[in-house]
ZADRENRO-246826 format. One record per residue (C-alpha): x, y, z; residue in three letters. Coordinates in steps of 0.2 Angstrom, whole numbers, padded with zeros to 4 digits, always signed. Layout:
BEGIN
XYZALA ...
END
This chain:
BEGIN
-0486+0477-0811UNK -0490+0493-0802UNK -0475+0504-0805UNK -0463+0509-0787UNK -0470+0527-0788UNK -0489+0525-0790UNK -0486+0509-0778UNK -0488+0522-0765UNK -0501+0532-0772UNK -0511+0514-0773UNK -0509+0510-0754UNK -0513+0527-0747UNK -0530+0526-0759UNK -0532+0509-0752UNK -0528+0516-0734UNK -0542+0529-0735UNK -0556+0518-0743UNK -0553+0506-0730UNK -0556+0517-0717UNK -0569+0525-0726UNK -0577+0509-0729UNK -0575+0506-0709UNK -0585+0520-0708UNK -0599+0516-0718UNK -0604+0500-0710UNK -0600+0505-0691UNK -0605+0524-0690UNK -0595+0535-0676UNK -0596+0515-0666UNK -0581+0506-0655UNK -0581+0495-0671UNK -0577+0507-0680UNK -0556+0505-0687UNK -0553+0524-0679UNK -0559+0521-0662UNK -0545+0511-0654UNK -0533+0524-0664UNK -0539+0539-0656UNK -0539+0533-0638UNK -0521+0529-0640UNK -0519+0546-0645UNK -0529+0553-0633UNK -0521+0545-0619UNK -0502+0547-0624UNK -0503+0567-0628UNK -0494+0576-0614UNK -0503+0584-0600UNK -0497+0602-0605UNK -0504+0600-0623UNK -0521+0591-0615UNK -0520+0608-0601UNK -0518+0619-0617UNK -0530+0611-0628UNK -0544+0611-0618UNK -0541+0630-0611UNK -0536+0640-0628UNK -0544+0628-0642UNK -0560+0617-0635UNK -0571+0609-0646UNK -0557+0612-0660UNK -0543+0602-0651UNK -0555+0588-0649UNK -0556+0587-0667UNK -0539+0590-0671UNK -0536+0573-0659UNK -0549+0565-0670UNK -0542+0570-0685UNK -0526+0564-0681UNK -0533+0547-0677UNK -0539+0547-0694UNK -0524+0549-0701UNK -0513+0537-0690UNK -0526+0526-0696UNK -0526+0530-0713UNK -0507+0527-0713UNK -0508+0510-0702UNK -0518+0503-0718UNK -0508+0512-0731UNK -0493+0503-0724UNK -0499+0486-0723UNK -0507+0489-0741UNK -0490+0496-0748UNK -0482+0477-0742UNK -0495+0468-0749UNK -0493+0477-0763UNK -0474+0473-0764UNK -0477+0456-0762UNK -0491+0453-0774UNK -0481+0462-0787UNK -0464+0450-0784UNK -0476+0434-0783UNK -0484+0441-0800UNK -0464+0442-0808UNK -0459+0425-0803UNK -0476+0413-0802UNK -0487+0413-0814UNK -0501+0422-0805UNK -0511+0436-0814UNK -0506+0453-0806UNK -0524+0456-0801UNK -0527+0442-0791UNK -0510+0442-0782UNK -0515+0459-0777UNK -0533+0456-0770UNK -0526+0441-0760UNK -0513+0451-0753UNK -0522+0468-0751UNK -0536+0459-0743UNK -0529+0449-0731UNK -0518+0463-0725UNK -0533+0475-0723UNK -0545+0460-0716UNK -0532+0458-0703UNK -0528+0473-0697UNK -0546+0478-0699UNK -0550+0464-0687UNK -0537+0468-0675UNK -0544+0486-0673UNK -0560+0482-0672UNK -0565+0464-0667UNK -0579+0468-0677UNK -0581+0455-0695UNK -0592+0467-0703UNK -0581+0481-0699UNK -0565+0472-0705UNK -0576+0467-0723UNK -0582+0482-0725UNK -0563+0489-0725UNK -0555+0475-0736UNK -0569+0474-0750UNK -0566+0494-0755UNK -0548+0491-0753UNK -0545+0475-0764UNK -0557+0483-0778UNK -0548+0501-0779UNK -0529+0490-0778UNK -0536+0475-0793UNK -0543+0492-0803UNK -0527+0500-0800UNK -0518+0484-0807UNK -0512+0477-0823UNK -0521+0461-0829UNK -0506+0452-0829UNK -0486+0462-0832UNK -0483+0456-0851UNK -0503+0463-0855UNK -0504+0481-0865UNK -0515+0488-0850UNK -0496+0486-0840UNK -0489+0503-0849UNK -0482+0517-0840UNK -0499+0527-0845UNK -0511+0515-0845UNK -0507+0512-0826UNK -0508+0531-0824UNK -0525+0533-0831UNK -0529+0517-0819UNK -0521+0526-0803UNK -0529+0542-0808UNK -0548+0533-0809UNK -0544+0524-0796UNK -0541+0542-0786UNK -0557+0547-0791UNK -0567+0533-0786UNK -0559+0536-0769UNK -0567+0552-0768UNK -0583+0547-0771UNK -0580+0532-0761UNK -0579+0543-0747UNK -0593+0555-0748UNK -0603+0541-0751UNK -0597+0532-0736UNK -0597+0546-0726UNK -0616+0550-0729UNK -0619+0530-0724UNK -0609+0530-0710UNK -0618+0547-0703UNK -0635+0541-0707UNK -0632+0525-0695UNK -0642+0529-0679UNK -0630+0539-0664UNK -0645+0537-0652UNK -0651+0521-0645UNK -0668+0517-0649UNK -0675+0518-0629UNK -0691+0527-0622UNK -0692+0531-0603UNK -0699+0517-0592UNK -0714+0527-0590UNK -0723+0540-0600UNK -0728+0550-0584UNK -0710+0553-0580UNK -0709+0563-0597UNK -0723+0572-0591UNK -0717+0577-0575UNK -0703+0584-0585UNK -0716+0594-0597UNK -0722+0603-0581UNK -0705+0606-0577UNK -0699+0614-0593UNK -0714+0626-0593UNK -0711+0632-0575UNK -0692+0636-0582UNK -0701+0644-0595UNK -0712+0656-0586UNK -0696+0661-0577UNK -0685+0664-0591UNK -0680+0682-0595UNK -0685+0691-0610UNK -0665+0693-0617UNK -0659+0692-0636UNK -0642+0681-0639UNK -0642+0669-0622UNK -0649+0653-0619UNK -0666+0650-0608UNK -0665+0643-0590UNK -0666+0623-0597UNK -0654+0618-0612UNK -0659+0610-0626UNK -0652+0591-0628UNK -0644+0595-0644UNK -0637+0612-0637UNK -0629+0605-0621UNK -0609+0605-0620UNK -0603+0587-0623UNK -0584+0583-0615UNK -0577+0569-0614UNK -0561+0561-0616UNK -0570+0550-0633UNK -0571+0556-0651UNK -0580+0538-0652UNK -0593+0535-0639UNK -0599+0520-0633UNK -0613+0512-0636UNK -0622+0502-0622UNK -0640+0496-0621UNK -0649+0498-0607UNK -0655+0477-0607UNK -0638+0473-0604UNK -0631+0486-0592UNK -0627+0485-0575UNK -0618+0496-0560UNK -0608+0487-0547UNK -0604+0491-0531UNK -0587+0485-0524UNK -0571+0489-0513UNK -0570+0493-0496UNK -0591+0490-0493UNK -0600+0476-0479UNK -0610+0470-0496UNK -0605+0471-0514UNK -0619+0470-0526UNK -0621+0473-0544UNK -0639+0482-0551UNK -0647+0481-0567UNK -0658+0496-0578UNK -0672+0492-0573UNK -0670+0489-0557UNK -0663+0505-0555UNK -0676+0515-0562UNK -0688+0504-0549UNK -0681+0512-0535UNK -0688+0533-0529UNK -0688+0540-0546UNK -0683+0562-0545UNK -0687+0572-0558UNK -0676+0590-0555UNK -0666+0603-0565UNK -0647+0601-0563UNK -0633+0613-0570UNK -0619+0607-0575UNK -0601+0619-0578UNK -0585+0610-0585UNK -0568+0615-0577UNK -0558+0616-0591UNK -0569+0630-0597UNK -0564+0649-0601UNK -0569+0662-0589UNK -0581+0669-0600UNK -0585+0652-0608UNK -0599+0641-0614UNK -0597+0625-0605UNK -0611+0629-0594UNK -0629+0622-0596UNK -0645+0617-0586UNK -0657+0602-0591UNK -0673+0594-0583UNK -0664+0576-0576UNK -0673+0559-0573UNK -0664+0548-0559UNK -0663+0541-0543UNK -0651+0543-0527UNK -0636+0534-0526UNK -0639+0536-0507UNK -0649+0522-0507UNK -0638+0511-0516UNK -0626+0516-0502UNK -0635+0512-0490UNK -0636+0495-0497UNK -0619+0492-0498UNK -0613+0500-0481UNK -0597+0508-0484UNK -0582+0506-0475UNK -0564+0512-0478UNK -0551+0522-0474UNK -0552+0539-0483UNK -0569+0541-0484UNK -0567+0542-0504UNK -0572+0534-0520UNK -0570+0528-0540UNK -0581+0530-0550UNK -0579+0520-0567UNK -0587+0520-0583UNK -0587+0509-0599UNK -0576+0520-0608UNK -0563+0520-0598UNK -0564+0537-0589UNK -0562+0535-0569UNK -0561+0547-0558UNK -0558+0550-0537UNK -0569+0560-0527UNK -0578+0562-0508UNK -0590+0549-0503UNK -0599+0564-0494UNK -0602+0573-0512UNK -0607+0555-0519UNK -0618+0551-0505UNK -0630+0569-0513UNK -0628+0563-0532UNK -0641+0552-0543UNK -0639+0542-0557UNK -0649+0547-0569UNK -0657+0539-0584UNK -0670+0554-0591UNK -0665+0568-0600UNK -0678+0584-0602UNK -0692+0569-0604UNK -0682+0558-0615UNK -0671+0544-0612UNK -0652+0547-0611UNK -0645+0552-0625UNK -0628+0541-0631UNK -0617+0556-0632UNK -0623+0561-0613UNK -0621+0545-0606UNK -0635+0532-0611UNK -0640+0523-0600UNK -0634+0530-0584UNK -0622+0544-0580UNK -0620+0551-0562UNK -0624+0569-0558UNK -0617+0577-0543UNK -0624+0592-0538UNK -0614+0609-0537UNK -0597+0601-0541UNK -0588+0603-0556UNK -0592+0592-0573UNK -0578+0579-0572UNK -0585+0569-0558UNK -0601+0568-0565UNK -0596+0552-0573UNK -0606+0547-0591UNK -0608+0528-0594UNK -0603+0524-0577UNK -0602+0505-0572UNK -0594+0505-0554UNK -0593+0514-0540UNK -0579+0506-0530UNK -0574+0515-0512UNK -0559+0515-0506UNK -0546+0511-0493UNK -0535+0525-0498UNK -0534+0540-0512UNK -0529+0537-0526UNK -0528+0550-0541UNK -0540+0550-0553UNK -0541+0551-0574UNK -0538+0571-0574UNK -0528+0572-0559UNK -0518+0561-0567UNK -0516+0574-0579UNK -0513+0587-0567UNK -0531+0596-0563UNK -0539+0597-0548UNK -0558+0599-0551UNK -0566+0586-0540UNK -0572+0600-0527UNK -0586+0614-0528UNK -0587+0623-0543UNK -0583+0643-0542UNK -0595+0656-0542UNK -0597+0663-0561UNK -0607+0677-0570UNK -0604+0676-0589UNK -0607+0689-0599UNK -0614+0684-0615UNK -0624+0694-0624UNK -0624+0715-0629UNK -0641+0721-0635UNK -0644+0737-0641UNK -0661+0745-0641UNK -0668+0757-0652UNK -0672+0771-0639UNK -0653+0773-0638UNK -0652+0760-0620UNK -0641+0747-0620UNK -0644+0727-0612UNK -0631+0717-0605UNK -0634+0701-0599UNK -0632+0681-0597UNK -0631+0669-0583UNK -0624+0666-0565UNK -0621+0653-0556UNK -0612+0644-0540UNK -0617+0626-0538UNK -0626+0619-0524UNK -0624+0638-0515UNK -0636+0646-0527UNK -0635+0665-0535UNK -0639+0679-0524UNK -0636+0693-0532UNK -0629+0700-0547UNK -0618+0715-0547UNK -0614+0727-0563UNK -0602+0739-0566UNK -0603+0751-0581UNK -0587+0762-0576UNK -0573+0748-0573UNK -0578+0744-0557UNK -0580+0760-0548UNK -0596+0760-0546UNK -0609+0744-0545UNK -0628+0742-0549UNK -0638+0728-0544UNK -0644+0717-0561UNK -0662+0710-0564UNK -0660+0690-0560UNK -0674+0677-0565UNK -0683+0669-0551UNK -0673+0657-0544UNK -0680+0636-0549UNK -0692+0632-0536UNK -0680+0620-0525UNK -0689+0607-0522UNK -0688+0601-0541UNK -0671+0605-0540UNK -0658+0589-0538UNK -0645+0597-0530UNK -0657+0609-0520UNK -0650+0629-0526UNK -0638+0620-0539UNK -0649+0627-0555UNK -0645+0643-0565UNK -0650+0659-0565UNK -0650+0672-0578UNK -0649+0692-0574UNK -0651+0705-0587UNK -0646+0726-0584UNK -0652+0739-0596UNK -0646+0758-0596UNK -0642+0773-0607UNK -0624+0774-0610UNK -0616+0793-0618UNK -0607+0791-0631UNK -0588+0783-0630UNK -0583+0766-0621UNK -0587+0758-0608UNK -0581+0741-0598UNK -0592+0733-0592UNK -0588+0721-0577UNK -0601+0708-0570UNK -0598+0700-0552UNK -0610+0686-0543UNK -0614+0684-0526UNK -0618+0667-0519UNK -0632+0660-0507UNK -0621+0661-0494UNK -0616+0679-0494UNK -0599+0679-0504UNK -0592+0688-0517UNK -0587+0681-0531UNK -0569+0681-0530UNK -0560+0697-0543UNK -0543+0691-0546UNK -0542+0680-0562UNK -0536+0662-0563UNK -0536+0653-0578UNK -0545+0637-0579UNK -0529+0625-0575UNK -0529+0617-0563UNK -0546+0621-0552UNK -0556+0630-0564UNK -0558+0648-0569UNK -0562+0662-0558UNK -0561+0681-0559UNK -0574+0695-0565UNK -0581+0695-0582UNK -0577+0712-0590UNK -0582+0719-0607UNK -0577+0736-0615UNK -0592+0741-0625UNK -0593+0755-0637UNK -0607+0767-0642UNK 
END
């Protein structure tokens, strides 16, 4: 029999090769054994910790929430091993039913189960019982009158048991991450990727010549990913499809490829999240492939009584916004010349241009529109980041030259309204230069009209001491980017970027 104290040790090791063995056969998948853990914990943490997770810790408090999924997980399986466990070892004592076998029924059966109702996947539930049942029967005595059943011959067990865990789990780990993220999709057609080859060296022969700050169209691998998943979902464009429903004269439901039938754009798009810092990096620009959602509008001839919808998606996520604002947005399917990527929304994800990035819904499956308001996933939690975005300049990158100059620079932008001007201050803000910008993206390859980036870039010799530098935007329309500083909860941050710089 396995001894009360190394019991536990048994079912935790059990608990994490289960998970780990999850892992190996499902990759970062819904059929994964985490994945339904971590959207319960995602969706029951307060709002004030969401609020202050997303503001002070970003990408670090989505893995925090992740991690603790793992270990919720972990402990969900340790749990059900531990009673399996207790009850192999008292049908061991009073049957005459060798200690291993008692074990691997029981430790098996457990796992299986609970595997199978977290995942409703069979591979996913085998490939957590097997590890389990062969580290708990290594773990256990042949039977509890053999001489493998002494007090150290069970501890050298438990401890080779502890180090087949570890290596269990690297190895797992290296399976499970090899198992494709990205579905295996090409564009519809190859001439699409071209026009998006022509777009990318336009950008090109606009971008300026500045060390430390991105050019004018992100990299697929470099753009910000947020999203309320740690785990998300897979769909294959043969078997999706958008509805259209609620208050409309003709519901209708479309499939991939007859969406990407229909007048095809190709056209830059930036995209800025609301729960970003002032000064933050959740701001990025990519060359989109998609078609209006006008047309599909049209189609369906919208009725209701507030002039607003819902947007849904396959994972869940939902959110409220204008029809008006929908009514200028595409779904695309096309990103920088490739299809979709998985973690940005494969097949489809709505873009709409110059509001902020939580209406532009990855995965989407409906559009429903609506009799009255109703409050969305976010709003739900308190933000209020369906409208416009703000006008921004970030300050990103200090460069200093080797004649003694000093370069500041980084991007601007305001949405839909386009960047005018950018404005620098090398004194506080007592006095203010105009910065070099980037040409603006030609507007007719742009999806949202001005909605695209720019950078700007200013250059001069500083004395010796500080210097604070303060970078303020003006829009297409003529206005200032507002001074004061607002944190990003609840509609975004604004304020002046400002940076004391020493030489």
């Amino acid at each position: 029999m396995i001894r009360p104290g190394q019991r536990s040790i048994v079912a935790l090791l059990a608990g994490l090769v289960a998970v780990a063995g999850s892992f190996a056969v499902s990759g970062l998948r819904q059929s994964f054994v985490v994945a339904p853990v971590d959207a319960v914990v995602v969706r029951a943490t307060p709002a004030e910790l969401v609020a202050f997770a997303i503001e002070e810790l970003g990408y670090l408090g989505e893995l925090l929430a992740y991690l603790t999924a793992v270990a919720l997980t972990v402990v969900l399986f340790a749990t059900a091993n531990y009673v399996g466990l207790l009850v192999a070892d008292a049908m061991a004592a009073r049957v005459s039913i060798p200690s291993r076998v008692s074990v691997a029924v029981l430790v098996g059966g457990t796992t299986l189960v609970l595997a199978w109702l977290l995942s409703g996947s069979a591979l996913s539930s085998v490939g957590a019982a097997a590890p389990a049942v062969v580290l708990a029967v290594a773990a256990a005595p042949a039977d509890p009158g053999s001489p493998d059943g002494t007090v150290d011959s069970v501890r050298r067990r438990v401890l080779a048991a502890s180090a087949g865990a570890v290596a269990f789990g690297a190895l797992s780990y290296a399976l499970g991450s090899r198992r494709a993220t990205d579905i295996d999709h090409e564009l519809p057609e190859a001439a699409r990727a071209a026009d998006a080859a022509t777009l990318r060296e336009q950008a090109d022969e606009r971008t300026l010549e500045i060390d430390g700050i991105p050019g004018l169209v992100s990299g697929i691998d470099d753009f910000y990913e947020v999203d309320i998943n740690n785990v998300d979902p897979v769909l294959e464009a043969s078997e999706w499809t958008l509805s259209v429903t609620g208050a409309v004269d003709s519901s209708f439901t479309v499939t991939y490829d007859e969406l990407v039938d229909g007048d095809v754009r190709t056209g830059y798009n930036t995209l800025r999240c609301v729960g970003e810092q002032l000064n933050g990096d959740l701001l990025d620009n990519a060359i989109w492939t998609a078609v209006p959602v006008a047309t599909l509008l049209e189609r369906a001839d919208p009725g209701g009584g507030c002039e607003c919808v819902m947007v849904r998606a396959a994972d869940d996520y939902y959110e409220q916004f204008p029809i008006a604002a929908l009514e200028r947005g595409f779904l695309a399917f096309g990103m920088n010349g490739e299809s979709l990527p998985r973690e940005h929304g494969h097949p489809v994800r709505l873009l709409v241009p110059g509001h902020w990035g939580e209406i532009n819904v990855k995965w989407v499956t409906e559009i429903e529109v609506l009799d009255r308001e109703v409050e969305g996933y976010w709003e739900e939690r308190g933000w209020h980041g369906t409208g416009p975005v703000n006008t921004v300049a970030k300050l990103w990158t200090v460069n200093e030259r080797a004649d003694g100059r000093v370069q500041v620079g980084g991007h601007a932008y305001a949405g839909s309204r386009g960047i005018e001007t950018v404005e620098v201050s090398v004194d506080g803000g007592d006095s203010w230069e105009a910065a070099e910008l980037s040409e603006p993206l030609p507007s007719e390859h742009v999806l949202g009209e001005r909605d695209a980036w720019r950078q700007w870039q200013y250059t001069w010799e500083p004395p010796a001491g500080d210097h604070e530098v303060v970078v303020r935007a003006i829009d297409g329309t003529g206005t200032l980017q507002p001074a004061e500083e607002e944190s990003p909860y609840p509609s975004g941050s604004s304020g002046w970027v400002s940076e004391t710089i020493s030489v």
